[in-house]
PDB file with one MODEL, atoms N, CA, C and O in Angstrom:
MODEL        1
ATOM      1  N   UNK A   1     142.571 128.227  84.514  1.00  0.00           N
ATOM      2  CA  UNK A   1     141.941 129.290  83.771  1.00  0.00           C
ATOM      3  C   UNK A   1     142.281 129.119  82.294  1.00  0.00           C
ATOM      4  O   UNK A   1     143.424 129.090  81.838  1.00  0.00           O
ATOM      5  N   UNK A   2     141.140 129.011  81.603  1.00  0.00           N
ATOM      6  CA  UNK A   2     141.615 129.425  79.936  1.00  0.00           C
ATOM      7  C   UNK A   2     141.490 130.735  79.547  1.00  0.00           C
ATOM      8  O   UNK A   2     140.647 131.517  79.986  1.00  0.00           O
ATOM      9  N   UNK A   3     142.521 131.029  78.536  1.00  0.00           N
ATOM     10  CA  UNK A   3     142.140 132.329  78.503  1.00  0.00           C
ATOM     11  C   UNK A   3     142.494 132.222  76.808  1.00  0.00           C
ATOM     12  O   UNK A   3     143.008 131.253  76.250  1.00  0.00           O
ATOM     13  N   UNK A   4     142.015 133.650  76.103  1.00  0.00           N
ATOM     14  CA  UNK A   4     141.896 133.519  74.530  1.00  0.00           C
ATOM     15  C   UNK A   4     142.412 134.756  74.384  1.00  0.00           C
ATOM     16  O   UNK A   4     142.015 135.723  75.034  1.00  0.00           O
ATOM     17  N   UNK A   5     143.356 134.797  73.494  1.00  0.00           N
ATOM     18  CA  UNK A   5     144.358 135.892  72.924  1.00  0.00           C
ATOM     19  C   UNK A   5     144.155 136.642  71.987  1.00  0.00           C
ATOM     20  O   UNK A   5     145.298 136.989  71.693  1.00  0.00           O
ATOM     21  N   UNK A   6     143.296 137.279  71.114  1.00  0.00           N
ATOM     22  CA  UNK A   6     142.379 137.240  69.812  1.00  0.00           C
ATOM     23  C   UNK A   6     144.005 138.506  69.621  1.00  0.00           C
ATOM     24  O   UNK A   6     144.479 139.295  70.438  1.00  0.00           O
ATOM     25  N   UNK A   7     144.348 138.230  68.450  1.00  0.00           N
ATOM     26  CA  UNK A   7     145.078 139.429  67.506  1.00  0.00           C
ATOM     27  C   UNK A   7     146.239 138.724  68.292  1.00  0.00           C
ATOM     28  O   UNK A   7     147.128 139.531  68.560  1.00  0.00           O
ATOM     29  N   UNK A   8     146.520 137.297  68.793  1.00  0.00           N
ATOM     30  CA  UNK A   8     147.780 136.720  69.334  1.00  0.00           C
ATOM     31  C   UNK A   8     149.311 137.018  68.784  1.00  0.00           C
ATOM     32  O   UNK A   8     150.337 136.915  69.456  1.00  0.00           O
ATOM     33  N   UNK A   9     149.220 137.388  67.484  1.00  0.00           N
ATOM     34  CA  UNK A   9     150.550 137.960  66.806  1.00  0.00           C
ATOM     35  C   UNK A   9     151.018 138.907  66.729  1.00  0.00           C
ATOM     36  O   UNK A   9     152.044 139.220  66.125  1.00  0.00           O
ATOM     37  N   UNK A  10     150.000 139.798  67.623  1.00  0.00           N
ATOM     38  CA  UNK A  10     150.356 140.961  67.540  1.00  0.00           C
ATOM     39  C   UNK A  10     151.642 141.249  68.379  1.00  0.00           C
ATOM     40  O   UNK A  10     152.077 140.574  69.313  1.00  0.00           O
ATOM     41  N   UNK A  11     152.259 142.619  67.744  1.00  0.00           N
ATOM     42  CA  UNK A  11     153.414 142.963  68.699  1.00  0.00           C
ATOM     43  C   UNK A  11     153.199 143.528  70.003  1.00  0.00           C
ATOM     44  O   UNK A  11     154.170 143.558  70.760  1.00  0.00           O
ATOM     45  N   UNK A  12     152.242 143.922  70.344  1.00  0.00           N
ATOM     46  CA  UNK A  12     151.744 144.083  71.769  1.00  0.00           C
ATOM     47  C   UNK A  12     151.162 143.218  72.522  1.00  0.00           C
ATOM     48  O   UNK A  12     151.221 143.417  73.735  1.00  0.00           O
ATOM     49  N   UNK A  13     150.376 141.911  71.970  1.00  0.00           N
ATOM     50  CA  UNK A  13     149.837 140.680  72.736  1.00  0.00           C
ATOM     51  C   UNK A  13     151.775 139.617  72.925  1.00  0.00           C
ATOM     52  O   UNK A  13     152.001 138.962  73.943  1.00  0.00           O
ATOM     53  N   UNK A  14     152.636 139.699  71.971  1.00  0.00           N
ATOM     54  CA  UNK A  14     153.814 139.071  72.274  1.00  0.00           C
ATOM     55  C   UNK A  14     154.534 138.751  73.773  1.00  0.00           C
ATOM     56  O   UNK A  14     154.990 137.734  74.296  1.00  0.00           O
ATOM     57  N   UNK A  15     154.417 139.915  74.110  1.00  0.00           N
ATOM     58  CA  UNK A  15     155.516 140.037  75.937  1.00  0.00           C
ATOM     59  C   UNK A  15     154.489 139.101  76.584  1.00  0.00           C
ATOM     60  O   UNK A  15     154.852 138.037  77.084  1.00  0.00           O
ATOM     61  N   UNK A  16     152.892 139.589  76.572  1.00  0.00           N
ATOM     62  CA  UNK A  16     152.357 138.436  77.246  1.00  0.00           C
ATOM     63  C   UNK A  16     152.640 137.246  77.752  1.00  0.00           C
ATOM     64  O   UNK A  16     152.824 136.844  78.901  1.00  0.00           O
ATOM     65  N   UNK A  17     152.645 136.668  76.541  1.00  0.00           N
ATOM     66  CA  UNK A  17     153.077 135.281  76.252  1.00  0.00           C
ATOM     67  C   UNK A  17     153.635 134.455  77.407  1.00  0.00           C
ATOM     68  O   UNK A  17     152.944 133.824  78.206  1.00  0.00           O
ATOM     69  N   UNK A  18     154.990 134.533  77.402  1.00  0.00           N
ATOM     70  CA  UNK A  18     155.482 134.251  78.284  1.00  0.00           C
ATOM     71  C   UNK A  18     154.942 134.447  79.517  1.00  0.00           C
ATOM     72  O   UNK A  18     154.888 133.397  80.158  1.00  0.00           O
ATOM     73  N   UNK A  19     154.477 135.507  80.149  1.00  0.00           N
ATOM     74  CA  UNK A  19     153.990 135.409  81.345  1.00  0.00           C
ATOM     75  C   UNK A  19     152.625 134.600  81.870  1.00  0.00           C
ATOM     76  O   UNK A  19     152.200 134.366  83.001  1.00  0.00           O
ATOM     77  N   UNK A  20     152.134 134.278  80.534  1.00  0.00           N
ATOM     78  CA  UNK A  20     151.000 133.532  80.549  1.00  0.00           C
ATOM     79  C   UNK A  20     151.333 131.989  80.596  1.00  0.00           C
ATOM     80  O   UNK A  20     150.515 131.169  81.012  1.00  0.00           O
ATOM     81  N   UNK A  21     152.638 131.639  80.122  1.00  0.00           N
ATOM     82  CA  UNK A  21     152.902 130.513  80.066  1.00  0.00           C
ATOM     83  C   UNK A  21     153.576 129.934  81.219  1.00  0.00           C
ATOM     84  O   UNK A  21     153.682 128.722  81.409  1.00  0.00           O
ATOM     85  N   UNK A  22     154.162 131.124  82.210  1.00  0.00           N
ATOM     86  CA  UNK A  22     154.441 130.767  83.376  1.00  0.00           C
ATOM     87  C   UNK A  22     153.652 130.901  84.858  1.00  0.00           C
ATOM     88  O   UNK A  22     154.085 130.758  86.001  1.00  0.00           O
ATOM     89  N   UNK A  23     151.866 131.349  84.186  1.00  0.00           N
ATOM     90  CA  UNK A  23     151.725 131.329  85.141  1.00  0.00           C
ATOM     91  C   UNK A  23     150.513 130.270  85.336  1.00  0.00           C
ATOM     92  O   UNK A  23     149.493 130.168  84.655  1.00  0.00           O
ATOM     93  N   UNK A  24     150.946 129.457  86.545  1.00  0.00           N
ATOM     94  CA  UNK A  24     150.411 128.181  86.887  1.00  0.00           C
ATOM     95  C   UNK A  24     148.939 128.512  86.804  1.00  0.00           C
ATOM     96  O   UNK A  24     148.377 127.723  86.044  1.00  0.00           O
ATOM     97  N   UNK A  25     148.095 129.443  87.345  1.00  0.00           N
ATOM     98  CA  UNK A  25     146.937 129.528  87.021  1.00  0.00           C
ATOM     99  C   UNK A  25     146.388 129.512  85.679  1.00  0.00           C
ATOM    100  O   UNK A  25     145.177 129.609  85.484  1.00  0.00           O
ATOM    101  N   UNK A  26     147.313 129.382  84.667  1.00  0.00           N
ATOM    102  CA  UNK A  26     146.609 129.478  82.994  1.00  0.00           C
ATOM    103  C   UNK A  26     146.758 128.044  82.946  1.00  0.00           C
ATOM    104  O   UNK A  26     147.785 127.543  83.405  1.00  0.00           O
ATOM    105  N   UNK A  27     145.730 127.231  82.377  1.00  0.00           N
ATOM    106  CA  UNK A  27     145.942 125.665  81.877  1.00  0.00           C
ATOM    107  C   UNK A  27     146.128 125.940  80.230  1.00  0.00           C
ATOM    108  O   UNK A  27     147.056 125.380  79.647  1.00  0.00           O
ATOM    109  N   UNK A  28     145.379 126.660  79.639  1.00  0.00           N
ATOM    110  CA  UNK A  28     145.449 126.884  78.450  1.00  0.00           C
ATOM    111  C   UNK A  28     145.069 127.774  77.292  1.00  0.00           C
ATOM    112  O   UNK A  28     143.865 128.011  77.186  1.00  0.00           O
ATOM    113  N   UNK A  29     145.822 128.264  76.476  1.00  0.00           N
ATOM    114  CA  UNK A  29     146.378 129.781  76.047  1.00  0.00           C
ATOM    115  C   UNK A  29     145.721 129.790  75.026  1.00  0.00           C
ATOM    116  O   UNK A  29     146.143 128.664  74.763  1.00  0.00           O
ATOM    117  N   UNK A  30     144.701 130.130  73.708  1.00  0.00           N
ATOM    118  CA  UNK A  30     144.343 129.992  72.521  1.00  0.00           C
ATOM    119  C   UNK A  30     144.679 131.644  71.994  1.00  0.00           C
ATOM    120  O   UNK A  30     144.239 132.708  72.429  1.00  0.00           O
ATOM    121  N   UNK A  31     145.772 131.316  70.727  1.00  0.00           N
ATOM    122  CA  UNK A  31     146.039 132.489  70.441  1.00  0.00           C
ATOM    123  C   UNK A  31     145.296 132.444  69.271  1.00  0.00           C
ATOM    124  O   UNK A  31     145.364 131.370  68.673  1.00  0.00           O
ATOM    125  N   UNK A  32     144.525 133.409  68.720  1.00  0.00           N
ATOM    126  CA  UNK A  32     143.678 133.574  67.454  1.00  0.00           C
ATOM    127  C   UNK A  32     144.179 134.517  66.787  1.00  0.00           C
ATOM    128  O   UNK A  32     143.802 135.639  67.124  1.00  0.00           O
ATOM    129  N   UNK A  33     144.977 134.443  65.868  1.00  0.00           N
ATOM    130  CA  UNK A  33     144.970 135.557  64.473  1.00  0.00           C
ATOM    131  C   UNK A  33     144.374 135.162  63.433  1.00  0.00           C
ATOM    132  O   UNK A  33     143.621 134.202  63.266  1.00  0.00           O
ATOM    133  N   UNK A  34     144.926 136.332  62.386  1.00  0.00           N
ATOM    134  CA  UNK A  34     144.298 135.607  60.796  1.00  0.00           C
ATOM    135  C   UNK A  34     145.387 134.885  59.957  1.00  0.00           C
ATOM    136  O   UNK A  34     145.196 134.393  58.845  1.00  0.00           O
ATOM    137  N   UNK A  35     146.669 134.891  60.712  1.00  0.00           N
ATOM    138  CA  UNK A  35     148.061 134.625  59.711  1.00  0.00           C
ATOM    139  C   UNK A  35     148.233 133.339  60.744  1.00  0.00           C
ATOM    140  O   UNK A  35     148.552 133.284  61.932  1.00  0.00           O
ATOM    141  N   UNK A  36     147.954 132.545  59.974  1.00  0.00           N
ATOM    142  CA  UNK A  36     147.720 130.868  60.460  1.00  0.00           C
ATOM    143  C   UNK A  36     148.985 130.660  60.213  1.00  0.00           C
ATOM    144  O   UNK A  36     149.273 130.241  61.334  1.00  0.00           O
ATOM    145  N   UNK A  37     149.685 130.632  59.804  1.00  0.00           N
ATOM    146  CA  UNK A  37     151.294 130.504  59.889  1.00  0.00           C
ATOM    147  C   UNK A  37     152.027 130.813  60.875  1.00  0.00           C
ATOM    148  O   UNK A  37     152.742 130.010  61.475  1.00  0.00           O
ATOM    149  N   UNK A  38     151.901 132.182  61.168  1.00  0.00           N
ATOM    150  CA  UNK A  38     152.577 132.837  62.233  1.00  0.00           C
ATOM    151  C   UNK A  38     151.913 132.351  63.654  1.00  0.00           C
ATOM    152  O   UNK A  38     152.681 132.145  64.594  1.00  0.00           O
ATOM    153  N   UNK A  39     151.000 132.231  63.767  1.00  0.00           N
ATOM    154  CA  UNK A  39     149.875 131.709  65.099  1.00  0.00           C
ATOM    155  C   UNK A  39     149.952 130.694  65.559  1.00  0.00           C
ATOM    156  O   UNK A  39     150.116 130.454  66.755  1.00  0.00           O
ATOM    157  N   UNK A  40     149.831 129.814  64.548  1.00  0.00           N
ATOM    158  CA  UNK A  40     150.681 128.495  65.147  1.00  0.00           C
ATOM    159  C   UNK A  40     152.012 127.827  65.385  1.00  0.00           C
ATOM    160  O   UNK A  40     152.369 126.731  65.817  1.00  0.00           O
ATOM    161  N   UNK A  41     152.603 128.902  64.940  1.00  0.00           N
ATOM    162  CA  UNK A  41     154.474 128.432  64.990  1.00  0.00           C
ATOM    163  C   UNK A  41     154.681 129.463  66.687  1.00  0.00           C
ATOM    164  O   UNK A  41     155.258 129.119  67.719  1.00  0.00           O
ATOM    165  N   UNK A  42     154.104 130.481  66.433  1.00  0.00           N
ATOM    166  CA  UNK A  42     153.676 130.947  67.831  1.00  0.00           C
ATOM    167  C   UNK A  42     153.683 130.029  69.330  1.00  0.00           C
ATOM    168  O   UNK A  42     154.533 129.725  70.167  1.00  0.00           O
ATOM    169  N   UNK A  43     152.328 129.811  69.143  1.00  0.00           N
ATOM    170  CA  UNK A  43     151.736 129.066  69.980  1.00  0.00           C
ATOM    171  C   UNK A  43     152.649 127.762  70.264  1.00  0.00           C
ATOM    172  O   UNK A  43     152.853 127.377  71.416  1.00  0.00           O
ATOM    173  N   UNK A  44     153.196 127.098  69.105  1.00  0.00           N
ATOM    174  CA  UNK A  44     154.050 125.762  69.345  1.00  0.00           C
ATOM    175  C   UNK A  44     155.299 126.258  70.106  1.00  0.00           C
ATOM    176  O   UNK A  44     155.663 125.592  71.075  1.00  0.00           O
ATOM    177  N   UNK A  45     156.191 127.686  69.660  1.00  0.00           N
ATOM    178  CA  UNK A  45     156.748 128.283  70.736  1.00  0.00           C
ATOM    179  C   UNK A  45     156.914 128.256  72.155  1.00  0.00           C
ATOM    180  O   UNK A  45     157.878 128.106  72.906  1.00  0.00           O
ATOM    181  N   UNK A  46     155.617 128.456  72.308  1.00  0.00           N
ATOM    182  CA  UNK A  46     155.400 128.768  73.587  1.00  0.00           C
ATOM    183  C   UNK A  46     155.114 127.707  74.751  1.00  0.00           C
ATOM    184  O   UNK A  46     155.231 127.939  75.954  1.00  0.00           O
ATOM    185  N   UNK A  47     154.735 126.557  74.196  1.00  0.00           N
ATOM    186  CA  UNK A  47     154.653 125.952  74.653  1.00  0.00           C
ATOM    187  C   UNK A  47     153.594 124.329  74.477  1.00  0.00           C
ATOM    188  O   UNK A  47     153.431 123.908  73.332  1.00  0.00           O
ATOM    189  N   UNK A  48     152.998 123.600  75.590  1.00  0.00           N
ATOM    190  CA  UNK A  48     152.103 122.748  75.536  1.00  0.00           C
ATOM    191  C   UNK A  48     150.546 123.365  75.344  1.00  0.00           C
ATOM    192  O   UNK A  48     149.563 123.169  74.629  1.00  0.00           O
ATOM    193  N   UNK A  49     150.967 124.237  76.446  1.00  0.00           N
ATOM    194  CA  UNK A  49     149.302 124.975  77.013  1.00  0.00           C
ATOM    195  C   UNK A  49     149.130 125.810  76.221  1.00  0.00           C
ATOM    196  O   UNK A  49     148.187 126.543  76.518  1.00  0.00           O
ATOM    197  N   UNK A  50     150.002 126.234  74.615  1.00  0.00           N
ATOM    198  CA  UNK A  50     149.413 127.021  73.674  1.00  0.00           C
ATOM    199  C   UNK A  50     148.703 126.255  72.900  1.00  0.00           C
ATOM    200  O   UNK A  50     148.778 125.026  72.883  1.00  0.00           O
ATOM    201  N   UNK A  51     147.874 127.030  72.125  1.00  0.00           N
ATOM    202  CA  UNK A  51     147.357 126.434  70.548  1.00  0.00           C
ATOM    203  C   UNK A  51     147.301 127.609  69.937  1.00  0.00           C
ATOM    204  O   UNK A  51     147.353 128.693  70.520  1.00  0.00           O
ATOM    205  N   UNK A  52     147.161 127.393  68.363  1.00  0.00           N
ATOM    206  CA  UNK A  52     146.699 128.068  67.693  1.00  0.00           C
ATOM    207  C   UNK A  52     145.419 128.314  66.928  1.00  0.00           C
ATOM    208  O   UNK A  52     144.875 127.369  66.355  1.00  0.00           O
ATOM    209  N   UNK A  53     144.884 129.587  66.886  1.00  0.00           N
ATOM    210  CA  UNK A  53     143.272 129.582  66.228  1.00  0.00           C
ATOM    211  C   UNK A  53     143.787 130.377  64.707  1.00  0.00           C
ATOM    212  O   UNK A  53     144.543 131.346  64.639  1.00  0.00           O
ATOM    213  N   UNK A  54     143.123 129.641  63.536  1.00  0.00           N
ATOM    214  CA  UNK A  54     142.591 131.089  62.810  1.00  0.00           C
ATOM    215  C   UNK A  54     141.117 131.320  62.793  1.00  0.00           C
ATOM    216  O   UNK A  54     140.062 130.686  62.777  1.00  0.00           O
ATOM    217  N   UNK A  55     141.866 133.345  62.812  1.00  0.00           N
ATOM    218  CA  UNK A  55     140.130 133.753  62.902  1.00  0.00           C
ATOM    219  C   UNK A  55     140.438 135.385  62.292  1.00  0.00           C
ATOM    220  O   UNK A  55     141.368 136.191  62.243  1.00  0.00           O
ATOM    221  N   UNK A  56     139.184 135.284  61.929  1.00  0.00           N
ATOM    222  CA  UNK A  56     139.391 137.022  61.018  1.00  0.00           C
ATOM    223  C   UNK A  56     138.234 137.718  62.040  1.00  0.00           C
ATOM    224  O   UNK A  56     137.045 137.398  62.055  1.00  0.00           O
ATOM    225  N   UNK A  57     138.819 138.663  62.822  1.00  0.00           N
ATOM    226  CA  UNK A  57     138.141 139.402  63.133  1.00  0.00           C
ATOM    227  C   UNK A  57     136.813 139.976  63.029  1.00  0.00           C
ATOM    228  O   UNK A  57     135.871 140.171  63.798  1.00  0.00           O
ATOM    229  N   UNK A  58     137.157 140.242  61.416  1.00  0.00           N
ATOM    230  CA  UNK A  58     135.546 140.976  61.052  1.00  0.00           C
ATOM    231  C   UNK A  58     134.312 139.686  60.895  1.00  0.00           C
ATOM    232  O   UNK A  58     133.291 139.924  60.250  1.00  0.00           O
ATOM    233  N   UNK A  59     134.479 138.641  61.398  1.00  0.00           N
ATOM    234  CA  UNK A  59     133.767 137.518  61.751  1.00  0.00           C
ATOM    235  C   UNK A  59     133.357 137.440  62.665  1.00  0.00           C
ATOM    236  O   UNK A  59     134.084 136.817  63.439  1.00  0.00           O
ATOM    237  N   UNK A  60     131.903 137.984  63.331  1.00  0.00           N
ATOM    238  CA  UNK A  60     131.718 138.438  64.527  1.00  0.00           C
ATOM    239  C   UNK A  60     131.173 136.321  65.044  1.00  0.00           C
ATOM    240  O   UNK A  60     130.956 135.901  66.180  1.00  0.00           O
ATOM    241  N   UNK A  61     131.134 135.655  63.951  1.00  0.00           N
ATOM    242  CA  UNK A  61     130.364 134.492  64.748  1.00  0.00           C
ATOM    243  C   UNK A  61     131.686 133.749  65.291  1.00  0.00           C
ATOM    244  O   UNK A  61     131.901 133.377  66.444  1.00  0.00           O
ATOM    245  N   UNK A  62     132.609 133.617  64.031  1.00  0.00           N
ATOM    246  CA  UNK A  62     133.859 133.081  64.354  1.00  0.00           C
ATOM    247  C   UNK A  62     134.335 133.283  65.879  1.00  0.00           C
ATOM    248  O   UNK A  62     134.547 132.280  66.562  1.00  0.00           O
ATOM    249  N   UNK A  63     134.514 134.645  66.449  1.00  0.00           N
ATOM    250  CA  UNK A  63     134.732 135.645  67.553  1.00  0.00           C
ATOM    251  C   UNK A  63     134.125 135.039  68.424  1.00  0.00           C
ATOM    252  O   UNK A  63     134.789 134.563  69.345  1.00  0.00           O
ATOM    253  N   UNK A  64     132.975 134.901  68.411  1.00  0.00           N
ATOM    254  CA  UNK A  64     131.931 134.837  69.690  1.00  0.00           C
ATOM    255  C   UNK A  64     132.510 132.941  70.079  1.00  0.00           C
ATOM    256  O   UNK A  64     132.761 132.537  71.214  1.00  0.00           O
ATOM    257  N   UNK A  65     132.593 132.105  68.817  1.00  0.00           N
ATOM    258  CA  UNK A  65     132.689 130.672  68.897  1.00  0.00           C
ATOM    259  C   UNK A  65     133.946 130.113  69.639  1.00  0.00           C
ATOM    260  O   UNK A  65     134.029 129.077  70.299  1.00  0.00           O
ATOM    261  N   UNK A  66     134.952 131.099  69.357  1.00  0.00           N
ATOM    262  CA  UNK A  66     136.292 131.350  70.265  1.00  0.00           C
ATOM    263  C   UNK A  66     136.172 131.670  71.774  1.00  0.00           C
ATOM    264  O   UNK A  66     136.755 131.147  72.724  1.00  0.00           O
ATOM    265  N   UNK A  67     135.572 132.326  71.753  1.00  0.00           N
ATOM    266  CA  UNK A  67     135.298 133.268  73.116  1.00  0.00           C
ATOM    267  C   UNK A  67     134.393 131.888  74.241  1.00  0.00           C
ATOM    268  O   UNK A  67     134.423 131.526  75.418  1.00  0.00           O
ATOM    269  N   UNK A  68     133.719 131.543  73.052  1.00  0.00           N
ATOM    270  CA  UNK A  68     132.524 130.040  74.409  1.00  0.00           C
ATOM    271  C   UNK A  68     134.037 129.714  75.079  1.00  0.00           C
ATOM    272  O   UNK A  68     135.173 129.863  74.631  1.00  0.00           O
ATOM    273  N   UNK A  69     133.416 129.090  76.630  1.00  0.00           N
ATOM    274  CA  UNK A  69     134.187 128.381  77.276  1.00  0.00           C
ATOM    275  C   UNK A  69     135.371 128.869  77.810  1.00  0.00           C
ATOM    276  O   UNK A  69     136.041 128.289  78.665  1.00  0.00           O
ATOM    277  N   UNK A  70     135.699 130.263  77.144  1.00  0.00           N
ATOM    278  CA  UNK A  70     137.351 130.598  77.643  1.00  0.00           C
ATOM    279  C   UNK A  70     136.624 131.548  79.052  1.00  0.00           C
ATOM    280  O   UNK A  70     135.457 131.920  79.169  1.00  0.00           O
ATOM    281  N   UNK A  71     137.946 131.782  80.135  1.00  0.00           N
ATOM    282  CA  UNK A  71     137.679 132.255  81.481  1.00  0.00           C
ATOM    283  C   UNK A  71     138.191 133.872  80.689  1.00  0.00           C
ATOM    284  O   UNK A  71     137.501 134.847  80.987  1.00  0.00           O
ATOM    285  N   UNK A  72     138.677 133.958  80.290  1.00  0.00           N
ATOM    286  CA  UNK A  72     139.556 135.571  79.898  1.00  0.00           C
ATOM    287  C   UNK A  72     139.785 135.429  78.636  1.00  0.00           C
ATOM    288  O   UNK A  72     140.383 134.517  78.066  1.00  0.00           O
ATOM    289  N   UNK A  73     138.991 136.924  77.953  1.00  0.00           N
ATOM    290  CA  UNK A  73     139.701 136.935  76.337  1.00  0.00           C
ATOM    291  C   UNK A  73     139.829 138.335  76.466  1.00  0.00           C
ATOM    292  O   UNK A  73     138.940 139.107  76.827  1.00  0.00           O
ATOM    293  N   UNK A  74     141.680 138.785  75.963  1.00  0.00           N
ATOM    294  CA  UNK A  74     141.711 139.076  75.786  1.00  0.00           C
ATOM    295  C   UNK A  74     141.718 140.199  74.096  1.00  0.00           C
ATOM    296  O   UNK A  74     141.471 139.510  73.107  1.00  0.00           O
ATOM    297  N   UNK A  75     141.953 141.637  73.803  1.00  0.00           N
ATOM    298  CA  UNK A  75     141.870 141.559  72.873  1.00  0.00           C
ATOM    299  C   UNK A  75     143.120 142.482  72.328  1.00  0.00           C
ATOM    300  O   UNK A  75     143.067 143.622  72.792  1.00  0.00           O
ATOM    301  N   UNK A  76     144.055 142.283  71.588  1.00  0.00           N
ATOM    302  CA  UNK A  76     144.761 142.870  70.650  1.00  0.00           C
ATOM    303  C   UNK A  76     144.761 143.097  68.970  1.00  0.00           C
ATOM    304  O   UNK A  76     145.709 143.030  68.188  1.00  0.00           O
ATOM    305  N   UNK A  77     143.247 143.408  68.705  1.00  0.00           N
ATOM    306  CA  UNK A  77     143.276 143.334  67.396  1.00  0.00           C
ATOM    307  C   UNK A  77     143.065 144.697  67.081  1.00  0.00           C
ATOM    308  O   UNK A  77     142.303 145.530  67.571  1.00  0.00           O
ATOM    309  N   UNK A  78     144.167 144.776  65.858  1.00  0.00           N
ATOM    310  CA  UNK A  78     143.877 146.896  65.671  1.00  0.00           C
ATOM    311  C   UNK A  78     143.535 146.435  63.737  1.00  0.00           C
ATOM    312  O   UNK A  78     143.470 145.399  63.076  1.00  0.00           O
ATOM    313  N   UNK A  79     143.401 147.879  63.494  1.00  0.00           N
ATOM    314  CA  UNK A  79     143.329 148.736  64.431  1.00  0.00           C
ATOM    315  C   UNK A  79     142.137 149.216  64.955  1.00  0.00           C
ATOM    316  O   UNK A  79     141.036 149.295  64.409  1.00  0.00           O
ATOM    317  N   UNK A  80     142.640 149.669  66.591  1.00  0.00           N
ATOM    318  CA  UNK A  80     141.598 149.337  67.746  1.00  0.00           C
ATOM    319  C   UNK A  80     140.562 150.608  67.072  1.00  0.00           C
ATOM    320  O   UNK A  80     139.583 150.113  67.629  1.00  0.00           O
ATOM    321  N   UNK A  81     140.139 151.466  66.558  1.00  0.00           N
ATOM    322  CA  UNK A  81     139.400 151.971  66.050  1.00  0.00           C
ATOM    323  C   UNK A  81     138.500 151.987  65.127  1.00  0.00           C
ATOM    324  O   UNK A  81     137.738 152.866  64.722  1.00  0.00           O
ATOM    325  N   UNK A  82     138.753 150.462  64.722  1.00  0.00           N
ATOM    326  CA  UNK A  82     137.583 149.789  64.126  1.00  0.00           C
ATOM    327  C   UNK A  82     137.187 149.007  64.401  1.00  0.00           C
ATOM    328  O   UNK A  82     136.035 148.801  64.018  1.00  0.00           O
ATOM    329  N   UNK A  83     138.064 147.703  65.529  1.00  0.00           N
ATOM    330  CA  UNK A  83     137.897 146.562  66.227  1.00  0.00           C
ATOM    331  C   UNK A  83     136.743 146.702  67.583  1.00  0.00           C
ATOM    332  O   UNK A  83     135.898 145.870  67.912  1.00  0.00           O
ATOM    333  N   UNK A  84     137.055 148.130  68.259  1.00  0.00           N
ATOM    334  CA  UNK A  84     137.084 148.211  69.519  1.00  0.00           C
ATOM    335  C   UNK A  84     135.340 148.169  69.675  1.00  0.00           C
ATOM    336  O   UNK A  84     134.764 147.740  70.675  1.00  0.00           O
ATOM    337  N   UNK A  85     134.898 148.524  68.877  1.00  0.00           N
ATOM    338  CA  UNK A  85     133.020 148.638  69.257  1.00  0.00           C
ATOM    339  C   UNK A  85     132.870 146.963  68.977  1.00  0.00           C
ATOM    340  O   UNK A  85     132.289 146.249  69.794  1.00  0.00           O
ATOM    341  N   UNK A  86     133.374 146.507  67.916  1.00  0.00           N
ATOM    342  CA  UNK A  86     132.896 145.136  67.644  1.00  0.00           C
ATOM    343  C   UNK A  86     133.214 143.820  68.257  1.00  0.00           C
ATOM    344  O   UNK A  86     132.757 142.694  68.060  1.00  0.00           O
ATOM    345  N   UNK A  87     134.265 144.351  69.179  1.00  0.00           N
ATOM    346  CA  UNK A  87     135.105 143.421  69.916  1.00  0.00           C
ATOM    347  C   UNK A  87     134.168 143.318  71.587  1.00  0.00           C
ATOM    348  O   UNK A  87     134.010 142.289  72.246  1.00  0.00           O
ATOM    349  N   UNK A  88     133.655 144.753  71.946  1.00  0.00           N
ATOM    350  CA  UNK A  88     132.865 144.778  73.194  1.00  0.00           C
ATOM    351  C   UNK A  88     131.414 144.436  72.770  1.00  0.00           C
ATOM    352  O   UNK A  88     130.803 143.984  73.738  1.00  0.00           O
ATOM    353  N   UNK A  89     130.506 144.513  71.427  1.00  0.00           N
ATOM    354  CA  UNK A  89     129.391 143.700  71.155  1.00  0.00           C
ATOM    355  C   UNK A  89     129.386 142.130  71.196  1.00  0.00           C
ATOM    356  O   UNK A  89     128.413 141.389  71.339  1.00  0.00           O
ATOM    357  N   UNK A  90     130.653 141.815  71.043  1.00  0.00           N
ATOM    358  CA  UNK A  90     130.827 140.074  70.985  1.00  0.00           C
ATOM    359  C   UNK A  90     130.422 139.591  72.248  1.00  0.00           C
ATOM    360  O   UNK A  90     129.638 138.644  72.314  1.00  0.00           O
ATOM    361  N   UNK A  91     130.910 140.184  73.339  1.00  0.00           N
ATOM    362  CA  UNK A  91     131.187 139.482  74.716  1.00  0.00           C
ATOM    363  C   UNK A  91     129.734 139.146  74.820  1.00  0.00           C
ATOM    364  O   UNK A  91     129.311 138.529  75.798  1.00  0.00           O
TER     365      UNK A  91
ENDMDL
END
C-alpha cells in the first residue's frame, strides 16, 4: 500500500509515523509539507519507505499530482477550517 501524508510535519500526523513504518502492509510513505527542510530530514528519519514531498497546500494541482497513484492520503493540514473543503474537492 502507498499511502500520502499531506501536512507530514505536522504535530498530529508525527505519532503516525512510526506505525506506518512498521507496518508491513505500507511499501511506501510520501510525507508532503511546505517546510522542505523539516519533511525531508523527517522522512530520512523514518526510514527507507519514507520520502519527502514539497507542497503548499493552497495548490490544489500540486495536491491532486501527489494524491495520483497513492492507495491512502491522508490529511493533516490546518488549519482544518480552511483546508478541510479544499482538501475533500481534491480527491
Amino acid at each position: 500500500m502507498k499511502v500520502l501524508v499531506l501536512g507530514g510535519c505536522a504535530d498530529m500526523a508525527v505519532p503516525l509515523l512510526s506505525l506506518l513504518a512498521e507496518d508491513s502492509a505500507v511499501q511506501e510513505v510520501v510525507l508532503a509539507d511546505i517546510n522542505e527542510t523539516k519533511v525531508r530530514q523527517l522522512a530520512a528519519d523514518h526510514g527507507p519507505k519514507f520520502r519527502g514531498a514539497v507542497c503548499d497546500a493552497s495548490d490544489s494541482e500540486a495536491v491532486i499530482r501527489l494524491m495520483r497513484g497513492q492507495d491512502v492520503s491522508l490529511s493533516y493540514i490546518g488549519p482544518f477550517y480552511v483546508f478541510e473543503s479544499r482538501m475533500a474537492c481534491c480527491a
